[in-house]
N, C-alpha and C positions, 0 to 999 in steps of 0.2 A: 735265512738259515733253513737248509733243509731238514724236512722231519725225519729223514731217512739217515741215520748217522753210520760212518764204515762201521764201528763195535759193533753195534746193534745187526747190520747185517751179517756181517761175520762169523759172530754168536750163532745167529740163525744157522749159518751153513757145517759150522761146526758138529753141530747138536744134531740137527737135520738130516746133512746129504754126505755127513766124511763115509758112511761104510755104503753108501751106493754107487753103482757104476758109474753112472751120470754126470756130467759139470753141472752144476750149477753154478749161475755167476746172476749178481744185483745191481745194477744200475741206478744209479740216483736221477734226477730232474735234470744233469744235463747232459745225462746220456755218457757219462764215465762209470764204468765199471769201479767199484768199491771194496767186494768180496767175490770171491769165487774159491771155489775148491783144487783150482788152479791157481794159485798164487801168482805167477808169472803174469799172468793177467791182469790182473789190477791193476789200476791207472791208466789202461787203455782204455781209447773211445770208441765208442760200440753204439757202430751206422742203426741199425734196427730201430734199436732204442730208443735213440734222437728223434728218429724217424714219428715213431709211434707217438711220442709225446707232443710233437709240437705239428700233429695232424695231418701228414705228409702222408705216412701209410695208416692202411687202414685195417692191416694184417700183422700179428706177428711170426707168422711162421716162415721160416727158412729151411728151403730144400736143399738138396748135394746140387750143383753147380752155381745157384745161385751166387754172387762173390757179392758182399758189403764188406765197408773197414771196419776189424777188429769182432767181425759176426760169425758166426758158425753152424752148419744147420742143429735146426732144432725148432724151438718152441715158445716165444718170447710173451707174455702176456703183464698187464697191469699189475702193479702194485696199489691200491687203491687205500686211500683212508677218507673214513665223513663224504662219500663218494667223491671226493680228488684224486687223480694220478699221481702219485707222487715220488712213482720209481717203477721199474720194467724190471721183472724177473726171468730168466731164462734158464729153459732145460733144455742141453746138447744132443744132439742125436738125431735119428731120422724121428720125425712129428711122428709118425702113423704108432710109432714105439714108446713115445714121452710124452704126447699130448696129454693120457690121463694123470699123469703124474705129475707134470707141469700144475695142472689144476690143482689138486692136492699140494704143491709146495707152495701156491698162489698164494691158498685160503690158510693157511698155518702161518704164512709170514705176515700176511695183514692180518690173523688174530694176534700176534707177538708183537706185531707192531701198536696197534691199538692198547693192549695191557699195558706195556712200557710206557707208551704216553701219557695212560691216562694215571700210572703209578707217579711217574714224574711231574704229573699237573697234583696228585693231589698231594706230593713231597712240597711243593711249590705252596701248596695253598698251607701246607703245616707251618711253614716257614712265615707265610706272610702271616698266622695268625699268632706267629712268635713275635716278630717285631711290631704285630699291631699292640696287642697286652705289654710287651715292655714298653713301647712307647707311653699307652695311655697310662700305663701303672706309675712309672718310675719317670719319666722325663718333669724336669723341674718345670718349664713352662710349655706348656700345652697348647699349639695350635687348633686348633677346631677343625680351619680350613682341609689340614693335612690328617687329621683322624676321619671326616668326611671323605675324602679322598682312598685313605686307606679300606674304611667300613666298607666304600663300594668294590672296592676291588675284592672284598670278602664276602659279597654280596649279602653281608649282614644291615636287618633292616634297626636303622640306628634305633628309635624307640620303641622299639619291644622290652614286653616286661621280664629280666634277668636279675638273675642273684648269684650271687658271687659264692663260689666255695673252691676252699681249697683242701688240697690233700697233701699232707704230712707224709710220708713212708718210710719204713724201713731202709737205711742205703742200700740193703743185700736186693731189694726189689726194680726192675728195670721200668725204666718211666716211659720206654717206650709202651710197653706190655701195658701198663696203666690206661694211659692216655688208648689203647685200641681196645680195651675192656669199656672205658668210658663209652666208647662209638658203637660196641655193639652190643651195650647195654638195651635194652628194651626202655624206651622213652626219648631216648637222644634224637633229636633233629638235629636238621641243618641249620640253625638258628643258633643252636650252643657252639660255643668259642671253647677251645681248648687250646692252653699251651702250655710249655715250662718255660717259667721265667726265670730271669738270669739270678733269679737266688734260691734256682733248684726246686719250689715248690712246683706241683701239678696247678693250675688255676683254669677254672671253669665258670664260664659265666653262663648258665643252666637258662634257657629259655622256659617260661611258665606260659603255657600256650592257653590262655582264660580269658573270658572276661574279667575286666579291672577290678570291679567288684567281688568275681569267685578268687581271683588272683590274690586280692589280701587275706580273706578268709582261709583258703584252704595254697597257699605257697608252703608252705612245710610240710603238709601232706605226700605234696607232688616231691617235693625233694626229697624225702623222707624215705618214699618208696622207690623212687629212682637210686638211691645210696643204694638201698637193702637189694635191687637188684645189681648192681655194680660186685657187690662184695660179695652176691651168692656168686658169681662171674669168675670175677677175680681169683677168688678162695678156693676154686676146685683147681685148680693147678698151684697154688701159693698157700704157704702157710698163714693162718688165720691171728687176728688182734694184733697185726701190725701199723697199722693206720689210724692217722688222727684227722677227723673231718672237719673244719671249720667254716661253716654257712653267716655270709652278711644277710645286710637288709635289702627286700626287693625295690628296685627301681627301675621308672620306666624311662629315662634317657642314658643316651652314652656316658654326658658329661658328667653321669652322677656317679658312673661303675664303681673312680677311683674310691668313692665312699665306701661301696658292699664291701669291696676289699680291704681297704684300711681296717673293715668293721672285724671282717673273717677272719685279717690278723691279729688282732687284740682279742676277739674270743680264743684264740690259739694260744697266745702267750698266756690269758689267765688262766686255763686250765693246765698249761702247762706240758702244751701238745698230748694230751691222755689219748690214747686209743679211743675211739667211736668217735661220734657225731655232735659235734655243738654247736646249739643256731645265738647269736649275738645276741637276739631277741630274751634271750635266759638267763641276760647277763647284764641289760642296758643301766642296771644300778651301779655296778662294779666298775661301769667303762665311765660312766658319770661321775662318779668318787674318784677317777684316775687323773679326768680331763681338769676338775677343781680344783685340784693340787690344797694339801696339806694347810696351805696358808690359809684360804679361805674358810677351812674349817677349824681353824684357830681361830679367824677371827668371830667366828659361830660361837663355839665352846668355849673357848678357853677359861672365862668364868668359873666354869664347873670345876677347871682343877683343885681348885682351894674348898669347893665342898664334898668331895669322898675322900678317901683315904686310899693311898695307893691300894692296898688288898678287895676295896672295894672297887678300886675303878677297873682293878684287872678280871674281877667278880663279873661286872659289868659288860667289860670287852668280848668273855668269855660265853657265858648265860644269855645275854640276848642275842649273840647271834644265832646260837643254837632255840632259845625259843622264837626268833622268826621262821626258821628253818620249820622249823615243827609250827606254824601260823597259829605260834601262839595258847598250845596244850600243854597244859601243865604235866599232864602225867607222862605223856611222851618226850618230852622235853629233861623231865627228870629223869628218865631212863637212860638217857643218852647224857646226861651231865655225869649219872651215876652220885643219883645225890636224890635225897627222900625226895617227895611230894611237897610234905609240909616246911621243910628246911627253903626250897626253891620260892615256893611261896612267902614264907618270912622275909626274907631277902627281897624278892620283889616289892613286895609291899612297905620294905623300908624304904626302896627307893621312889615309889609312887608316892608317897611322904612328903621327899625329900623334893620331889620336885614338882608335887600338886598334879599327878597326871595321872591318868588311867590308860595304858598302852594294851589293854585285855578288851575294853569297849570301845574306846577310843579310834580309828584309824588313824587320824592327825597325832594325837600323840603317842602311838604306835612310831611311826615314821621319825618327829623329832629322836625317839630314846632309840632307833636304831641307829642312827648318824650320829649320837652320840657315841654310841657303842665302838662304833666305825672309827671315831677318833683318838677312843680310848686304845684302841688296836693299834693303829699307825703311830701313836705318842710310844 
């Protein structure tokens, strides 16, 4: 297939040469004219051209008496890309009058030609990072072989260290806009994956460029401020606190990604997609209480329903979540229950009583009386 397509040339002469005197006309690799400003033209074979390509002549220019088939004097020179010939463009007329001109229309149609391609290689490369994230995200049974396959043609290096976030948006906002905010964010490399997957979120699989070691330590940081750059980005053309960030766990293989992701989705749903940024990590108690399911904390608890009283277990459910929230300050805690000091304390201490623990020094039985709390909530 050649890279020289009729639109594309076309385009060129349209834009180009329709208000100058001059023909121009484009030949492709096998020496047929494709575009000219002479219409009639097109799809004529054009001797010169042939000629020049397949090293025959060593000239492009045509004078008045000279006769080729379908040639005209004038000024016929390379089309060039990545230094290959890959089409012959010419300017009609006597050379000594179009030569410079000829040069000038040379170097403009192999810059247009170069843009286009390389717009359509990186259209192509969007595409394959589409189908590579739906495949690994969503396809029920997962080839290796054909994600291998795929990673290199995305010249992504499969174990690098990547964490998955996704982005939420408002519908009024265009995903393409996002996704080229993302690219020319300050920190993006070639290493991050971005796509939209077929249930409409943005997914980003963020390369963390560290050692393994600074990479656990400081991966939130790097996300953190790469967000905050994105959305100073984004924001100056878009209205602001429309977006909900949700960041999984770092991993350093492929076959782990679907994890970050599964992760980034469930911090999303518990917060309920909010606006800003929430890392999984903030949340791995809640996603642990989800994964248990109910039964297993019946069969934990459920003893205890027969020792409080409904007003006290909903006491319970209520008060210690909010005093872990507050890690366990009394006075703060009371603030936010909107309830004395000494009343909150009473109440507690009834129930350190009742069940021999101390959750104020304690950290083990801190942890029991918040799962229990937990199940006084979901009962």
């Amino acid at each position: 297939m050649s890279l020289l397509e009729p639109a594309l040339a076309q385009k060129f002469i349209d834009k180009i040469a329709k208000n100058l005197e001059y023909n121009v006309n484009i030949m492709n690799d096998k020496g047929i004219i494709i575009a000219s400003k002479d219409s009639s033209r097109i799809g004529n074979f054009h001797e010169v051209a042939y000629n020049l390509l397949n090293g025959i002549f060593v000239s492009g220019i045509v004078k008045e008496g000279q006769k080729y088939l379908g040639t005209k004097p004038g000024v016929n020179m390379f089309i060039d890309y990545k230094n290959n010939h890959v089409g012959v463009i010419c300017v009609s007329g006597n050379p000594k009058n179009v030569n410079g001109f000829a040069e000038f229309v040379k170097a403009s149609m192999e810059s247009m030609l170069e843009y286009e391609i390389d717009k359509e290689v990186e259209r192509g490369q969007k595409n394959k990072a589409e189908q590579f994230l739906n495949y690994l995200l969503f396809e029920e049974n997962i080839d290796m072989s054909v994600v291998d396959i795929m990673a290199k043609e995305l010249e992504i290096t499969e174990n690098a260290l990547r964490i998955c976030v996704i982005i939420k948006s408002n519908s009024e906002y265009d995903s393409k806009k996002i996704m080229q905010a993302l690219v020319d964010t300050e920190g993006y490399t070639y290493q991050d994956i971005i796509a939209k997957t077929r249930n409409d979120d943005i997914v980003m699989f963020k390369s963390v460029n560290l050692e393994y070691t600074e990479a656990i330590k400081d991966n939130r940081n790097v996300i953190t401020e790469y967000i905050n750059n994105f959305t100073k980005i984004f924001y100056e053309t878009n209205d602001q606190n429309k977006m909900s960030i949700s960041v999984g766990t770092l991993q350093d293989n492929i076959n782990k990604y679907r994890e970050s992701y599964l992760e980034a989705l469930e911090v999303g749903l518990q917060v309920k997609w909010e606006k800003g940024i929430h890392f999984f990590n903030d949340h791995i108690l809640d996603y642990i209480r989800r994964i248990a399911t109910i039964k297993v904390y019946e069969n934990i608890y459920s003893m205890y329903n027969n020792v409080f009283t409904e007003q006290e277990k909903k006491f319970i459910a209520k008060s210690v979540e909010v005093l872990n929230r507050n890690n366990y300050n009394i006075v703060n805690s009371s603030k936010e229950l909107f309830m004395h000091r000494n009343t909150l304390l009473f109440r507690l201490n009834k129930i350190k009583d009742t069940l021999n623990i101390d959750p104020i020094s304690n950290s083990a039985h801190r942890e029991f009386l918040n799962e229990l709390a937990y199940y006084f909530r979901q009962k």
